[in-house]
Phi, psi and omega in degrees: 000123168268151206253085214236131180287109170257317159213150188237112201277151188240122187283160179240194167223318191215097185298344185288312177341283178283010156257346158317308189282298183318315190271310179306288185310317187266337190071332174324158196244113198280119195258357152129182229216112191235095163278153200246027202115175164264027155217063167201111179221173192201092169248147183241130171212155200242135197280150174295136179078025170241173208272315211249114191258161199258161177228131166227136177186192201200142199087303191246005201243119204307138176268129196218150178286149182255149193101005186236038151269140183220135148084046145327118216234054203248179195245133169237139162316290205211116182279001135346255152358297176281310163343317186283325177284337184282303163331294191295338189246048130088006174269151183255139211186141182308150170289152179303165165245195265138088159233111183100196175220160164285126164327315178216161175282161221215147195310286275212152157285339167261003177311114183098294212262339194284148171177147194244162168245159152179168160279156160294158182294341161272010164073041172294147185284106147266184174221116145252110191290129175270131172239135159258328159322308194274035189253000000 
């Protein structure tokens, strides 16, 4: 049986805010901004190519403080690349790293190890990992 992670909710402060930084910033994909009255909202967006969408909402979504999901995770072909893109659409975000080494060999020399971090605007964690394999 497969198991599959569909969505991961990101607590907020301020939703238009934070559907600005996803969809503007991130490129996510707005799957959609659903209200229930005023005090229910639900937005869903989804990062390109992926399986798994982030919820920002308000009302229907588990009360969590905002800004303290940490090590939020997505995968790159070539963190170079992403690195450029996050720079060009205004997001701030760590020079590539180097964490660790590979185990065994690997297509790409970043493969496994490359990685950029940055934050949400309440200072939910982010991460991004280069896999190249996975492109």
């Amino acid at each position: 049986m497969n198991w599959t992670l569909e969505v991961v909710v990101v607590p907020v402060t301020d939703l238009d805010r934070a559907k600005e930084f996803y969809a503007d910033r991130l490129g996510f994909h707005v799957d959609h901004d659903t209200s229930l009255g005023d005090d229910v909202r639900i937005i869903q967006l989804t990062p390109p190519g992926s399986g798994c969408s982030v919820v920002i909402g308000k009302g229907a979504v588990p009360a969590m403080p905002p800004g303290s999901l940490k090590g939020l995770q997505l995968v790159v072909p070539d963190i170079h690349k992403a690195h450029a893109e996050l720079t060009e659409r205004g997001v701030e975000c760590s020079e590539v790293q180097i964490l660790g080494e590979n185990p065994r060999p690997v297509p790409h020399p970043l493969d496994n190890v490359g990685f950029v971090f940055f934050t949400d605007p309440d200072g939910n964690a982010w991460s991004v990992q280069q896999i190249s394999s996975r492109a």
